[in-house]
C-alpha positions as CSV (number, residue, x, y, z in Angstrom):
1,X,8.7,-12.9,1.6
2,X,5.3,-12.8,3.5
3,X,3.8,-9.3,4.6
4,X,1.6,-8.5,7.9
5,X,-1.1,-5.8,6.5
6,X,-3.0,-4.4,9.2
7,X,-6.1,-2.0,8.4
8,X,-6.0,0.2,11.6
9,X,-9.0,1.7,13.2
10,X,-8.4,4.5,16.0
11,X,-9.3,3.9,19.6
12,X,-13.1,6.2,20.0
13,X,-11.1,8.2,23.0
14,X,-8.3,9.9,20.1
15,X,-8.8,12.1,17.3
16,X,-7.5,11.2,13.5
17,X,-4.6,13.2,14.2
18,X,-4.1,12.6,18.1
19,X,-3.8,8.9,16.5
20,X,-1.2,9.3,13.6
21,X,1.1,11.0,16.5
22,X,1.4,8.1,18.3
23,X,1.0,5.9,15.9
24,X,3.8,7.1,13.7
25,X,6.0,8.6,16.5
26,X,7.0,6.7,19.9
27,X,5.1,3.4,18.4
28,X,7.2,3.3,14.7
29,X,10.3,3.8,16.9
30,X,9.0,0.7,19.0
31,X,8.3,-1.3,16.2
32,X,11.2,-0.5,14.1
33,X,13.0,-3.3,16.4
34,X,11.2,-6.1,15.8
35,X,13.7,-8.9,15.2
36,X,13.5,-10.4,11.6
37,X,12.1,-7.3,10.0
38,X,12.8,-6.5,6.1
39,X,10.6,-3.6,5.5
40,X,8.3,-1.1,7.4
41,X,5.5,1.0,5.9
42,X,2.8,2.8,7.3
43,X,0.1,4.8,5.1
44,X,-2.5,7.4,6.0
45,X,-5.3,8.5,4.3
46,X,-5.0,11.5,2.2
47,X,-9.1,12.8,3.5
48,X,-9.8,10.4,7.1
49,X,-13.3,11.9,7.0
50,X,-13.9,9.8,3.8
51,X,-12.2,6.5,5.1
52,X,-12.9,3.1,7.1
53,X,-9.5,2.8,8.3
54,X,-6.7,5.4,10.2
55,X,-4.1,3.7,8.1
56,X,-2.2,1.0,7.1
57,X,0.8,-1.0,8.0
58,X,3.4,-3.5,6.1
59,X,5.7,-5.4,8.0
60,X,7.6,-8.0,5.8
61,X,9.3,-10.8,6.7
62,X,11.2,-13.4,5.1
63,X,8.5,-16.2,5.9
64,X,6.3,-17.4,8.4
65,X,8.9,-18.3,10.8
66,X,10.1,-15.2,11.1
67,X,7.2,-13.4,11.2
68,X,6.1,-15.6,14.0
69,X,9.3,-15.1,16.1
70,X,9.0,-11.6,15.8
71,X,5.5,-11.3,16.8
72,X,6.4,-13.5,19.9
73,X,9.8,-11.6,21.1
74,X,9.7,-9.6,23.9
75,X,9.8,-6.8,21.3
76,X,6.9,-7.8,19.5
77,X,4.8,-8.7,22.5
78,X,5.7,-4.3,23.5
79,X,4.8,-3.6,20.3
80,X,1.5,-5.2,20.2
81,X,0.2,-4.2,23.9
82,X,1.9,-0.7,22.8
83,X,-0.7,-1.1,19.5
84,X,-3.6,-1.5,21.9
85,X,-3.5,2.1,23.4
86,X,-4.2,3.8,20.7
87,X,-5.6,1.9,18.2
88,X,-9.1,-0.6,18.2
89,X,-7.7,-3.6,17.5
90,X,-11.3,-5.6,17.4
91,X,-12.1,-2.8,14.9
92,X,-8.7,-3.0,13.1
93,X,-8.1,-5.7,9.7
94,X,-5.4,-7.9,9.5
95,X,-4.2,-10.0,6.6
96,X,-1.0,-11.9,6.0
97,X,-0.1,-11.9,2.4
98,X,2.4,-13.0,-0.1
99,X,2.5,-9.6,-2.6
100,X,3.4,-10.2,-6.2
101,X,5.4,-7.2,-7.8
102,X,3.8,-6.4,-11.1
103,X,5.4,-2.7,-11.2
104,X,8.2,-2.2,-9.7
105,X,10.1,1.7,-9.9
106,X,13.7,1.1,-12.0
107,X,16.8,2.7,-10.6
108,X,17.7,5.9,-12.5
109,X,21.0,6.1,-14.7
110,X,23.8,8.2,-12.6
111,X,25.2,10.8,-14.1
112,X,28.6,8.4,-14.4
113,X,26.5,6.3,-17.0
């Protein structure tokens, strides 16, 4: 599994919340179709005032390939130019990781158990 982790920073002309609207509305449902995709997360800080970055988004793949492919379809390239209206991607952080579980939450017992 390999994870895209991008640190976003809002474009000057929107507001924290102006941002997260469009980030997390019309552009999630964008997104949500990239081919290859195992797992979508976005994260917002809890107090913007205090942080560097509007939020943060996972997208994990099953490796490189995939990744690649997805970032290249005519999806991804929609997504990406999509990304660029509302957030400063010169300004944004991007890392592509391998993540290493150490805690991981257990399913609960049912009540059949």
């Amino acid at each position: 599994m390999i994870t895209f982790v991008n640190l976003l920073v809002r474009d000057d002309d929107l507001s924290h919340e102006e941002f997260c609207e469009r980030w997390l509305g019309d552009h999630t449902d964008l997104a949500s179709d990239l081919p290859g995709l195992e797992r979508y997360v976005t994260s917002t800080p809890t107090d913007p005032s205090k942080s560097a970055y509007d939020g943060i988004v996972r997208l994990t793949f099953a490796d490189g390939a995939a990744m690649a492919a997805a970032f290249e379809s005519d999806v991804g390239q929609e997504v990406q130019a999509d990304a660029a209206t509302f957030a400063d991607m010169e300004a944004s952080e991007t890392m592509v990781v391998e993540e290493t579980v150490h805690v991981a939450e257990t399913a609960l017992p049912s009540e059949d158990d």
